[in-house]
C-alpha positions in Angstrom: 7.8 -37.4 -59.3 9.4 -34.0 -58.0 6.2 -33.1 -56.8 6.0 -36.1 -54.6 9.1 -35.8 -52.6 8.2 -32.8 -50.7 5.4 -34.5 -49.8 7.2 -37.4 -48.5 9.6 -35.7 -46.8 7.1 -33.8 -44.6 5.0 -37.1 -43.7 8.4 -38.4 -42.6 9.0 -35.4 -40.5 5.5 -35.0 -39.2 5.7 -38.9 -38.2 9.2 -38.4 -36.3 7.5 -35.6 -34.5 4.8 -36.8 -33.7 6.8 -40.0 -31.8 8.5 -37.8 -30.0 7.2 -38.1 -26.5 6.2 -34.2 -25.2 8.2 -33.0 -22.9 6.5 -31.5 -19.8 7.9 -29.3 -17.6 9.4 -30.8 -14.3 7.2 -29.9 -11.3 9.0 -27.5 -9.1 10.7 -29.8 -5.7 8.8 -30.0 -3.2 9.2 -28.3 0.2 10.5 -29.8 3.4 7.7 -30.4 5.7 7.3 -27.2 8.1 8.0 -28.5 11.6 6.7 -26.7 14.8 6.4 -27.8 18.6 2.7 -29.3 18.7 0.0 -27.0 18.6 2.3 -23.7 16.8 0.7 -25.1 13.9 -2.9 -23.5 15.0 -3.9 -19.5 15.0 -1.6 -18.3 18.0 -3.4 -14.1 17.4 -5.0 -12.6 20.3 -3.8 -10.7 23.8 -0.8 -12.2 25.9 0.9 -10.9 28.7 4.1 -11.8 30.2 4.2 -14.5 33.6 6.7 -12.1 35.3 5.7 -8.9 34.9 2.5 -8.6 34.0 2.4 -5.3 33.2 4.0 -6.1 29.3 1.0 -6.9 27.5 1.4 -7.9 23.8 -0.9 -8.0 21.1 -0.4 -11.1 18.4 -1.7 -11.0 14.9 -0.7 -14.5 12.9 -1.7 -15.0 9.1 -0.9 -18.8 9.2 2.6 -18.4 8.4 4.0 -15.6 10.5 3.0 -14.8 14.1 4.2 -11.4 15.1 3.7 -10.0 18.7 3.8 -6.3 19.5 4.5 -4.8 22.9 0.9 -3.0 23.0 1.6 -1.6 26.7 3.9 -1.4 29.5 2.3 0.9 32.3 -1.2 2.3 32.9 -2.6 4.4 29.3 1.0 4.3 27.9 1.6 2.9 24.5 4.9 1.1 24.4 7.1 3.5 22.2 9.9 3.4 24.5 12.4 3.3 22.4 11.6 7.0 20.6 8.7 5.9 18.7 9.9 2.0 17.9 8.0 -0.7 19.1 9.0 -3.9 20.2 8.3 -6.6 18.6 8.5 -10.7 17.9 8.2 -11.8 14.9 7.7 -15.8 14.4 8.0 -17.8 11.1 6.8 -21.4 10.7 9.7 -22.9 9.0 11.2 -26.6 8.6 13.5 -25.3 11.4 11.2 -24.8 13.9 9.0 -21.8 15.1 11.7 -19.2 14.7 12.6 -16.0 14.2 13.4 -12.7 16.2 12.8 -10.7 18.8 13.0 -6.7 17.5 14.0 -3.9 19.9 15.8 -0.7 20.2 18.9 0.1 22.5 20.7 3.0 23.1 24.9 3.2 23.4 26.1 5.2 26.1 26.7 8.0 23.8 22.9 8.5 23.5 22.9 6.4 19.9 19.4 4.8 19.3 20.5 1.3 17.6 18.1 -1.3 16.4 18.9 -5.0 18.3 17.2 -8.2 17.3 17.5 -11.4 19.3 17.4 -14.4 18.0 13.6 -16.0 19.3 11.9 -19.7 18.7 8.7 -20.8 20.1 8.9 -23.8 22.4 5.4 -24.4 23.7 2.3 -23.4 22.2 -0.4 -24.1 23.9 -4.0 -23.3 25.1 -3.0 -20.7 28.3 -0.5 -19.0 26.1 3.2 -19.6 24.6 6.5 -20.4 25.9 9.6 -18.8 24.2 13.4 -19.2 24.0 15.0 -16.0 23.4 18.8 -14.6 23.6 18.2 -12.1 27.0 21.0 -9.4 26.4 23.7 -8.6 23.4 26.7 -6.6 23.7 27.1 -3.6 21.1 30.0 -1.1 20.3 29.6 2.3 19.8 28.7 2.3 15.9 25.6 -0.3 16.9 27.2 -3.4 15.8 27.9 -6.2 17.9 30.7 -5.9 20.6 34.3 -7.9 20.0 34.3 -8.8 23.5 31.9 -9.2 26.3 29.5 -11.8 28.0 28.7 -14.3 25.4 24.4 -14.3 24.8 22.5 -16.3 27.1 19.3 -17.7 26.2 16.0 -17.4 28.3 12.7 -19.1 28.5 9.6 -16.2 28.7 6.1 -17.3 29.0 3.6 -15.5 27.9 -0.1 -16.0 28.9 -3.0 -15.5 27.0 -5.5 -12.6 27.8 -5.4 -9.5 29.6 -4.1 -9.8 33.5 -6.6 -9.4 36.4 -7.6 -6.3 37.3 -5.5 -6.5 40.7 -2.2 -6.9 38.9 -0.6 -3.0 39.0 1.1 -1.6 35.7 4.4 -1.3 35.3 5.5 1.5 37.2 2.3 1.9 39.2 3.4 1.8 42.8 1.8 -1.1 44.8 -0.3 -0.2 48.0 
């Protein structure tokens, strides 16, 4: 009868197991719905240039999540490295918030100090002749490249920027006019 207890002990305990529901792991939660203005959602990469001057071409390369925008040229067979070798740049994400992200730059104090601004940037129109953005214009910075204590508060702008290269007739930037 010693022999049988062990026996019955582990059919008990193999029967409480086995009712037992499993326990699965809890999927993970699920993401808030990414929201863009109608028609951000589609492939925004290609050639754009800017409605009022022309002469800033960008170049857009979008994987389906991010769309960035570089400043490919400014003036006739100059590459824009304006800022001693740092390009300009707009980077877009497509979040729950929006279209949104930053515009990327490099600005100089009056000392001569090469300090890297970004401007807040969202995407308000996307559509078939190019994009519409909302972007903080100008920012105020102290002498150590951090943002001024005091001085004009940032105003935002709406750019448009049209898709394609500009008509031949359009001068560069810095090309005199006839």
């Amino acid at each position: 009868m010693s022999r049988a207890i062990p026996w019955i002990a582990a059919g008990g305990l193999a029967a409480a197991l086995m009712a037992c529901p499993a326990r699965t792991p809890s999927p993970p939660p699920a993401s808030p719905p990414i929201r863009v203005p109608s028609g951000c959602e589609k492939n925004q990469a290609g050639e754009y240039h800017h409605t009022d001057n022309p002469a800033f071409r960008y170049l857009g390369e979008d994987d389906g999540g991010t769309l960035t925008l570089t400043l490919a040229r400014t003036r006739e067979g100059v590459e824009a490295q304006a800022d001693g070798g740092t390009t300009v740049s707009i980077v877009l994400n497509r979040t729950p918030d929006g279209f949104v992200g930053e515009t990327r730059s490099t600005t100089f104090t009056t000392g001569g100090m090469a300090c890297p601004v970004r401007f807040p940037t969202q995407a308000m129109v996307c559509d078939d002749k190019g994009l519409t953005l909302r972007t903080v214009a100008s920012t105020s910075i102290d002498e150590d490249c951090r943002p001024a204590p005091s001085g004009p508060k940032p105003v935002w702008k709406e750019q448009r920027l049209l898709r394609a290269v500009p008509d031949a007739g359009i001068p560069d930037a810095g090309t005199p006019t006839p």
